[in-house]
C-alpha positions in Angstrom: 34.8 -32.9 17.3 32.6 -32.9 14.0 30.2 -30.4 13.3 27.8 -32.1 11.9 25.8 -31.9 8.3 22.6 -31.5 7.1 20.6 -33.9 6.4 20.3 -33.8 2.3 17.1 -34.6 1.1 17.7 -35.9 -2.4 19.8 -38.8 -0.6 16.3 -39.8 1.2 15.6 -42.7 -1.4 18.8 -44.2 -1.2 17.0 -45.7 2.5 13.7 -46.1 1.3 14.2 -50.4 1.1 15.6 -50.8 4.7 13.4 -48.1 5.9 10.8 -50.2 4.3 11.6 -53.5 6.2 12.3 -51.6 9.5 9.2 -50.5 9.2 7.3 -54.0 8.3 8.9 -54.9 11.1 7.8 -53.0 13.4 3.8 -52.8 11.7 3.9 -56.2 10.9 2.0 -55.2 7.9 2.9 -54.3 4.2 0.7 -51.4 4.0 1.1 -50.3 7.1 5.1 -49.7 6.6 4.3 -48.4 3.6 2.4 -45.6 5.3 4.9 -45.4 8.1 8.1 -45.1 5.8 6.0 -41.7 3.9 4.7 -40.2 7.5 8.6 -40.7 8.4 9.8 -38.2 5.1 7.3 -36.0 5.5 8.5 -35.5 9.1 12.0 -35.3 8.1 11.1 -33.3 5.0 9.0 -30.8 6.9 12.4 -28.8 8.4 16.1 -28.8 7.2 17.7 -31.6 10.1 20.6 -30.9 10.8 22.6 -34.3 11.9 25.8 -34.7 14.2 26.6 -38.5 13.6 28.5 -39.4 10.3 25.4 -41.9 9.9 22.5 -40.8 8.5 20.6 -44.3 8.7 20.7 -44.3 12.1 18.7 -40.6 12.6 16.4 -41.6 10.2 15.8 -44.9 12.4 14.7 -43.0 15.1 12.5 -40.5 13.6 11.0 -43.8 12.0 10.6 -45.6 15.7 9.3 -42.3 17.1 6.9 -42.1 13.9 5.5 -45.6 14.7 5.3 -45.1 18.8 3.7 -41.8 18.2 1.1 -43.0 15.7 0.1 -46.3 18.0 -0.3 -43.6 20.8 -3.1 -42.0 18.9 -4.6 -45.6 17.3 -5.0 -46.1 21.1 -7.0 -43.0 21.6 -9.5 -44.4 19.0 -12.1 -46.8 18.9 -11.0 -50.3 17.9 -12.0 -51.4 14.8 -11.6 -54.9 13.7 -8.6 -54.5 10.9 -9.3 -56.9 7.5 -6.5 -59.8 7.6 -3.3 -59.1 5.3 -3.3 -61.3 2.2 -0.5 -63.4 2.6 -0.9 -64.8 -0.8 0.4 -61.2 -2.4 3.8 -60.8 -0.2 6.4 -60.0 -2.7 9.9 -61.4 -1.8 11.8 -61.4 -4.7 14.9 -63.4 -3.8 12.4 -66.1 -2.7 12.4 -69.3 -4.7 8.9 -70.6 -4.0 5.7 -69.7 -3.0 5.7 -71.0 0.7 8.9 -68.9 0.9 7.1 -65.4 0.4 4.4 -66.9 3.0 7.4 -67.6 5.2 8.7 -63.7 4.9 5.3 -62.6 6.1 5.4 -64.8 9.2 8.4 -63.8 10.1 8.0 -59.7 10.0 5.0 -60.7 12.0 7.1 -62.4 14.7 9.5 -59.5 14.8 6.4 -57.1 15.4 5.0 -59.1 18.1 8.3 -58.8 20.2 8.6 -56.3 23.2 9.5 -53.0 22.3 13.8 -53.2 23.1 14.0 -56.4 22.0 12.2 -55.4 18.8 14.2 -52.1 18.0 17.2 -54.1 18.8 17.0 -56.9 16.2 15.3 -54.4 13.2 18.0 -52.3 13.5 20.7 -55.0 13.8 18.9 -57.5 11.4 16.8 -55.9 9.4 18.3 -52.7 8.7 21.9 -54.0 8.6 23.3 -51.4 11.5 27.0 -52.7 13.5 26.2 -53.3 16.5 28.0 -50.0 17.9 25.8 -48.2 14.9 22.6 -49.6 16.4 23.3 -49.0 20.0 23.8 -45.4 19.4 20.8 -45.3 17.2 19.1 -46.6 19.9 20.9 -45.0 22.8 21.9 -47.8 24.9 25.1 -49.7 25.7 26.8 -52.1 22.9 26.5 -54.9 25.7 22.6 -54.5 25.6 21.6 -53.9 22.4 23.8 -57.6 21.7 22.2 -59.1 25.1 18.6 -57.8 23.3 19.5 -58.7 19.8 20.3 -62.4 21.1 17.1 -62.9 22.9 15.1 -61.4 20.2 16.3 -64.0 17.7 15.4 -66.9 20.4 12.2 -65.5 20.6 11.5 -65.1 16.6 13.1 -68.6 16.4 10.4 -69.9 18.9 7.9 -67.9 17.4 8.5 -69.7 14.1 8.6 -73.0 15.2 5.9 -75.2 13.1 3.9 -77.3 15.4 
């Protein structure tokens, strides 16, 4: 049985870019995950973390997730505001080879976003991230059989989602 190691904070920036797209993901906005990715290291960076999986993607998935459910619980608690539309014109993709591409990119971390929660944890970690399937189902802390049942459906649902009419 392994002990476990701490969590080293120097090796924080080596997940900053799937953090990143997790996180877009989930906000379905640039600036947004931006903002979500830094509230997630300061959490992390607040307390030495002391990690018993080998993986320390996975942890940092979940403090992410938790970061993002806790901060819509409090959004809720406010008054609604009507939120200025995301420029889809600026969305940086560099392997993209044409404009409508980037545009593209932006509709799809929107699609992603709008899924239900499971089905949206399921396919960011699997997809977006880049987790195994056994890596993302203990990440997530459900069977292998259910994050691949959710991970299936949630790419039906993106793929309908993307459809043009």
């Amino acid at each position: 049985m392994s002990v476990g190691h701490q969590l080293d904070p120097d090796s924080l920036g080596d997940h900053v870019d799937r953090l990143y797209r997790a996180a877009w993901s989930l906000c379905g906005s640039r600036e947004e995950a931006e903002d979500l990715v830094q509230e997630t290291f300061v959490r992390v960076l607040l307390k030495p973390r002391w990690l018993h999986a080998e993986d320390d993607i996975g942890y940092l998935l979940r403090v992410l997730r938790n970061t993002f459910v806790s901060s819509r619980r409090t959004a809720a608690r406010r008054p609604l505001t009507n939120p200025l539309p995301d420029d889809l014109t600026s969305v940086e993709d560099r392997s993209a080879p044409n404009p409508e591409a980037q545009i593209e990119v932006a509709e799809l971390y929107t699609a992603i976003s709008a899924l239900p929660e499971a089905f949206r944890d399921a396919l960011i970690a699997v997809d977006v991230v880049g987790l195994s399937y056994r890596e993302a189902a203990r990440a997530l802390r459900v069977r292998e059989a259910t994050l691949t049942t959710r991970v299936h459906r949630a790419r039906g649902r993106v793929a309908d989602a993307l459809k043009l009419d």
